[in-house]
C-alpha positions in Angstrom: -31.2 25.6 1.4 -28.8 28.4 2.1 -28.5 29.1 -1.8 -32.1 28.3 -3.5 -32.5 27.2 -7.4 -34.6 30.3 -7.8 -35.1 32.5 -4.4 -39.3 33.3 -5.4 -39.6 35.3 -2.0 -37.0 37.6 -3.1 -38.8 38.3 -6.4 -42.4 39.0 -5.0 -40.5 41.4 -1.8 -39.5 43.4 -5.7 -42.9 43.7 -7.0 -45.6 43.1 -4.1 -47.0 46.0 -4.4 -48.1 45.7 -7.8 -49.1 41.6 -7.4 -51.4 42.9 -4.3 -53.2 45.3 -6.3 -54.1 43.3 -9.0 -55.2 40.6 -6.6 -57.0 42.7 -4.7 -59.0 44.4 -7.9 -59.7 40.6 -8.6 -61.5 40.4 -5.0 -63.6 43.3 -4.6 -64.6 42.1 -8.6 -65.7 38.6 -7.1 -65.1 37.1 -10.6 -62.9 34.0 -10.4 -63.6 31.5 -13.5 -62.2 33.1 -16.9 -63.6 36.6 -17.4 -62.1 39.8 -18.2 -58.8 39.3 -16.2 -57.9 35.8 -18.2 -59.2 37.4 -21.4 -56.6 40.2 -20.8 -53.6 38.0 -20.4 -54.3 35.6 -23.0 -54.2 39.0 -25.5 -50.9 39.9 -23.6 -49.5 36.5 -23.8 -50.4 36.0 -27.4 -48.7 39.6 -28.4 -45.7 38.7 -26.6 -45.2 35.3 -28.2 -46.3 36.7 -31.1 -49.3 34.2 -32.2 -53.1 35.1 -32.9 -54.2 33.3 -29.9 -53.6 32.2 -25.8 -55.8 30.1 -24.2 -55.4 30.0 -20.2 -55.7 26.6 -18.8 -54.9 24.6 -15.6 -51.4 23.5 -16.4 -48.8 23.2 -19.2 -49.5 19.6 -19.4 -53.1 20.0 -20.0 -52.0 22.5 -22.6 -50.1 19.6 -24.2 -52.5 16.9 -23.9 -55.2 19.7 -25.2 -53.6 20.6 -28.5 -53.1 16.9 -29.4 -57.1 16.6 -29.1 -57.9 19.3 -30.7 -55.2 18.5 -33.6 -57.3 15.2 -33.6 -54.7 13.1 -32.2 -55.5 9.8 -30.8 -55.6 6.3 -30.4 -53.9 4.2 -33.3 -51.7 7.6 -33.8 -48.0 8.2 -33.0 -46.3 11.0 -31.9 -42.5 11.5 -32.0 -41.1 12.4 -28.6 -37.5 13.4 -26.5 -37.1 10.8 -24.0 -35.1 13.4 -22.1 -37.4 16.0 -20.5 -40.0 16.0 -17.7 -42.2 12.8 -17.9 -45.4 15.2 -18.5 -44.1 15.3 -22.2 -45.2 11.9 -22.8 -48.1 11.7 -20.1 -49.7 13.9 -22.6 -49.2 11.4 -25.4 -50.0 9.1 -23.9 -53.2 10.8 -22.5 -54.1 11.8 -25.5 -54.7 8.3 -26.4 -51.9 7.8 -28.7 -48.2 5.8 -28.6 -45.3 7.9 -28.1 -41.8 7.5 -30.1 -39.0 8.1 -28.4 -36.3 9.9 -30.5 -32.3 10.2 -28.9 -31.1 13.6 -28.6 -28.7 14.9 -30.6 -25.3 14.2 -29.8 -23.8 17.1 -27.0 -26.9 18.4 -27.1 -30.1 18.3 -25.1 -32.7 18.5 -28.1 -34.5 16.7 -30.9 -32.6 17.4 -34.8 -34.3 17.4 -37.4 -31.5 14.8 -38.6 -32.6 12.2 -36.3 -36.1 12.7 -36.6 -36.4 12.3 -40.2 -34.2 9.3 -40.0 -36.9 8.1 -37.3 -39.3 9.1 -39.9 -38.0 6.7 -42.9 -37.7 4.1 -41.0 -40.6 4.2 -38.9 -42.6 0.5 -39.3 -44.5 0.6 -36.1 -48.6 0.3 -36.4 -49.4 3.0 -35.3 -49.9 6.5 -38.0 -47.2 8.8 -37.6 -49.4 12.3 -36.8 -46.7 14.5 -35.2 -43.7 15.8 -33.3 -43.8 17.0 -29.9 -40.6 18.9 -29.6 -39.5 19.9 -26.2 -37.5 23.6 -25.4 -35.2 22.5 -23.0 -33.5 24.1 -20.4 -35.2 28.2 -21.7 -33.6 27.4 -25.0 -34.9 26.4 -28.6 -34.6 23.7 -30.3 -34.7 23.9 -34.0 -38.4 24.5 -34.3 -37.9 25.9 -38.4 -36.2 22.8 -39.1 -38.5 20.5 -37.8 -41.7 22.4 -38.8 -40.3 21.8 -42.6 -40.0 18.3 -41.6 -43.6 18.1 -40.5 -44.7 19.6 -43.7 -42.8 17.6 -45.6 -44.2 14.4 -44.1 -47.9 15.7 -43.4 -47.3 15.9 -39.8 -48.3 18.0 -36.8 -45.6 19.9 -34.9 -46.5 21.0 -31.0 -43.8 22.6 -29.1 -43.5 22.3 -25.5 -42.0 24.8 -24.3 -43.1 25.0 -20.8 -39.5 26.1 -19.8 -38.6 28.4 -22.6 -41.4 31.6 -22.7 -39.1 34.5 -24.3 -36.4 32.3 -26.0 -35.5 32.8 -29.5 -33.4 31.0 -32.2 -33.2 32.2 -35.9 -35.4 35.1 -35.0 -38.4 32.9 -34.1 -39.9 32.9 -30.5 -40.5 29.7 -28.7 -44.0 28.6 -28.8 -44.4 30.9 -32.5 -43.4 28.0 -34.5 -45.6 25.2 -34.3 -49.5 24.4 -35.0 -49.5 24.5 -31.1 -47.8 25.2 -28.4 -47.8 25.0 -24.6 -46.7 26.7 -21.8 -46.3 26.5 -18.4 -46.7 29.0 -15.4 -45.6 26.4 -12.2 -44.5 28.9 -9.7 -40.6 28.1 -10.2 -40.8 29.2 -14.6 -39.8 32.5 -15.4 -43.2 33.4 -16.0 -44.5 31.7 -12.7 -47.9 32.4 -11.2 -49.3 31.6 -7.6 -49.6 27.6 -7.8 -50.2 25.7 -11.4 -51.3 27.0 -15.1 -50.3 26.6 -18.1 -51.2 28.1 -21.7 -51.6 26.8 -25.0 -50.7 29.1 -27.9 -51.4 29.3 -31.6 -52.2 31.3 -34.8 -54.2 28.8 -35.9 -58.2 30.3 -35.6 -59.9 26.5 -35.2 -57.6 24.9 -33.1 -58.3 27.9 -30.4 -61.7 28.0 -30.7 -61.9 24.2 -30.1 -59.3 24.5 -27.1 -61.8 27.4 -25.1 -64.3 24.6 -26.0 -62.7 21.5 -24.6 -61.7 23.2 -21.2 -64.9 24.5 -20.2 -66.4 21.0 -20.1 -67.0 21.2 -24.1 -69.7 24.1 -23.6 -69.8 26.6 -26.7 -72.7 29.0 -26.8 -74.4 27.4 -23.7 -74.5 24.1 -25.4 -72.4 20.9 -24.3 -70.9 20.4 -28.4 -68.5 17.5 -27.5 -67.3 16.1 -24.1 -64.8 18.0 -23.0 -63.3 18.8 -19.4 -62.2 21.9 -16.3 -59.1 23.3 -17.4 -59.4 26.6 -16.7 -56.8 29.6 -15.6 -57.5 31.3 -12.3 -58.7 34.8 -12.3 -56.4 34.9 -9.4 -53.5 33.7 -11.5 -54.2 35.5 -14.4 -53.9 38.5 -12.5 -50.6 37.9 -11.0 -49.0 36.8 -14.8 -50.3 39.9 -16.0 -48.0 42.2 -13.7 -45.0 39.3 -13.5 -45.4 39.5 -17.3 -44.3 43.1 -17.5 -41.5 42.2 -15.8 -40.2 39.0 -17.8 -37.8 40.5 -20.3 -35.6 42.3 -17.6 -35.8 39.2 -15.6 -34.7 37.4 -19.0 -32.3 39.9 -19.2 -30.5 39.5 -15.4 -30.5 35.8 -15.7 -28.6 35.7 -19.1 -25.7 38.1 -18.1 -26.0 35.4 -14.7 -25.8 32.9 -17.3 -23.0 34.7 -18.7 -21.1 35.6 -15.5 -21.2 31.5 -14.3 -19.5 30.9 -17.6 -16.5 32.8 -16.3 -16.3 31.9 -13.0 -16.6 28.3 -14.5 -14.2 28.8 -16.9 -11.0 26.1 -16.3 -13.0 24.2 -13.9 -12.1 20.7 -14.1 -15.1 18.3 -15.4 -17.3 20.9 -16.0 -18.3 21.9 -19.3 -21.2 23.8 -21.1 -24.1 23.0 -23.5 -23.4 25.4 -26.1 -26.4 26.0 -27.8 -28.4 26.8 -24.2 -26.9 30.1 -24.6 -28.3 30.6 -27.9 -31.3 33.1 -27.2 -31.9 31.2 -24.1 -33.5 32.2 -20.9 -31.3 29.5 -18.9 -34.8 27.8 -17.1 -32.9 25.8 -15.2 -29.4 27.0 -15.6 -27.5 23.5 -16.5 -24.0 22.5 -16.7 -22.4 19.2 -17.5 -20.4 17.4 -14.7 -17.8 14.5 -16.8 -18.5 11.9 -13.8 -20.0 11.9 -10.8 -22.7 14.3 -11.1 -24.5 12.5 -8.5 -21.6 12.3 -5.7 -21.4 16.4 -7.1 -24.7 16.7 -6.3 -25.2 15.3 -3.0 -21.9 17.7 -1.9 -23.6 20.8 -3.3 -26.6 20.0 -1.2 -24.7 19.1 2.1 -22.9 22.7 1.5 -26.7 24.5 1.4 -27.0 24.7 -2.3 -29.9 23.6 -4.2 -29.0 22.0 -7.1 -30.9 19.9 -9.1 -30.5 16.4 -12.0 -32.3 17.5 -14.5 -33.4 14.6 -15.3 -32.3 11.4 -13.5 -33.0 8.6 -16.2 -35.0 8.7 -19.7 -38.5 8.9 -19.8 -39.1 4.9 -21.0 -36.9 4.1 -18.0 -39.6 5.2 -15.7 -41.4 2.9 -14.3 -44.8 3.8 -15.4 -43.5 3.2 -18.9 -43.4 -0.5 -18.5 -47.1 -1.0 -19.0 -47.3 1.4 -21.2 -47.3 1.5 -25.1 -44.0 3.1 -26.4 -41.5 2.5 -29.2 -37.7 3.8 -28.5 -34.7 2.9 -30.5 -31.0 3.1 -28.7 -30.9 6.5 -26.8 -26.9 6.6 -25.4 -27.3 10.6 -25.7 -30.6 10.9 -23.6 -29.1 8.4 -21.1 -25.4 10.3 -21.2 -27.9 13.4 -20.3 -29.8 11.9 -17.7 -25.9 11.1 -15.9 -24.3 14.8 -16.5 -26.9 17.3 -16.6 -26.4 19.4 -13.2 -28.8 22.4 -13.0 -27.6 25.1 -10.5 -29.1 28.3 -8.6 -29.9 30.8 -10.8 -32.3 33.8 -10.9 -33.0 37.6 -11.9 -31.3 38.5 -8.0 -29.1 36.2 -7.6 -26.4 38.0 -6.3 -22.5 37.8 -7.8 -21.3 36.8 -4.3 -23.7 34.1 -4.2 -22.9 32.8 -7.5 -19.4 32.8 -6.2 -20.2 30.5 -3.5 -22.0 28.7 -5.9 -18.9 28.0 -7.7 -16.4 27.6 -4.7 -18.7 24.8 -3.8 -19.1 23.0 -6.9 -15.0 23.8 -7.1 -14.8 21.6 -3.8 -17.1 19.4 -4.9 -15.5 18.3 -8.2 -12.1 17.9 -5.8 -13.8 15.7 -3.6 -15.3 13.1 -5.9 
């Protein structure tokens, strides 16, 4: 594509230097698995998020499925869920060994409320226990993590955040993944925070579920005994290594993509059928950037792409619409917002150097492409 979603070859040319010789240290070292370099990120990760504790493991996802173990979440449970976000939400779930409930979005939005979760919550009659809420960041922005922590508490319930997209977001003066009994995050190449291939990170400031989580991804070993069965989930040295210089580096990328953010909103501005979620730009870090597109979005799409510019539908239908989710145990109610979501969410190219003449371009083409649908 002419115009990439996020040009990563133009953000190592910035800092290779600095990612070499932290490699490099890791090489002559010869120490791969865990070790010093992972121990120093976690501490680095966990002061920037502002928790007690970061665990490195293989992917955000096993980060997810992790903290529901370790929170002792399993079969017979039930875990309330977005049906809009990427389908590893709910793999974890339902990994875990328990049901997932799929709760709509709130209305012009792309997150859970508290609203219809607690109404979810009094009316809930399914067999399974009610153990938790798996709230999912979407798009680099917060969803109301205060407000649904009070509604765990209120109802004895777990809260995890994912918030695999939304490392250095804030709302109401709380950081993503601070909020929660446990959070995860992910470092796939294309985040914010990206590393060298996959790894993820769960996050908490809660002593016992961290000690557990170092347990269960080194095959359940703790102080060379096998204590429970556990699994390999472990962060690369390697990739360790690289987070810990990109993460020196994330609040000024934050920083450039926001006043992008911001300078898309102008050039936008008047633009027939496109409008704005609001509350993306509330703290966000705008991972993806995402616009609504009134009709169309597809035809909108495949224009964009034919003109060299990678957009992206983020996502394409509701998580139970998948088809894996036909054989598998969920409970959903009605979910118009999720499915108006899946038809007008449009996420376009934005990064810390993307250029104000690209994003023009950008915008001349959706411009054409809106006339031509």
């Amino acid at each position: 594509m002419r115009i990439p979603l996020i040009d990563l070859r133009a953000q190592h040319a910035a800092i290779a230097d600095e990612l070499m010789a932290a490699v490099a240290k890791v090489v002559a070292e010869q120490s791969f698995i865990l070790g010093a370099r992972v121990a120093a990120f976690e501490q680095r990760l966990a002061e920037y998020v502002g928790v007690r504790h970061a665990v490195g493991v293989a992917s955000c996802t096993d980060a997810l499925r992790l903290a529901l173990v370790a929170l002792g979440i399993g079969p017979g449970d039930a875990v309330i869920t977005t049906p809009f976000t990427f389908v590893a939400s709910a793999e974890a779930i339902v990994r875990a060994g328990a049901t997932p409930v799929f709760v709509d979005v709130d209305a012009d939005s792309v997150h859970l409320s508290p609203e219809r979760v607690a109404e979810c919550i009094r009316e809930w009659r399914g067999p399974e226990r009610l153990r938790a809420i798996l709230v999912v960041h979407l798009f680099g922005a917060c969803a109301d993590s205060k407000g649904l922590l009070e509604l765990a508490r209120t109802h004895g319930l777990f809260l995890v955040e994912d918030a695999a997209q939304a490392l250095g977001a804030v709302r109401d003066g709380a950081a993503a993944g601070a909020v929660g009994h446990a959070s995860a995050f992910s470092f796939f190449p294309a985040k914010t925070l990206g590393a060298w291939g996959d790894g993820g990170a769960l996050v908490t400031a809660d002593d016992a579920i961290a000690a557990r989580v170092r347990r269960l991804r080194q095959h359940g070993v703790e102080g060379g005994r096998v204590m429970e069965i556990g699994e390999n989930s472990r962060l690369d040295a390697l990739h360790a290594a690289v987070l810990e210089v990109k993460l020196r580096h994330l609040e000024a990328w934050i920083a450039a993509r926001r006043q992008g953010a911001r300078r898309y909103r102008e050039l936008l501005d008047g633009v027939p059928g496109v409008s704005f979620f609001d509350a993306l730009d509330e703290g966000g870090t705008h991972n993806p950037y995402v616009v609504r597109i009134a009709e169309g979005r597809d035809r909108v799409l495949m224009s964009l792409r034919a003109q060299g510019i990678d957009a992206r539908a983020y996502y394409d239908r509701p998580i139970p619409d998948e088809p894996a989710f036909a054989s598998v145990r969920h409970h959903r109610a009605a979910i118009p917002e999720a499915e108006k979501r899946s038809r007008d969410a449009l996420a376009l190219p934005l990064c810390a150097n993307l250029s104000t003449t690209a994003q023009q371009e950008v915008v001349d083409a959706l411009r054409s492409a809106m006339a031509g649908r």
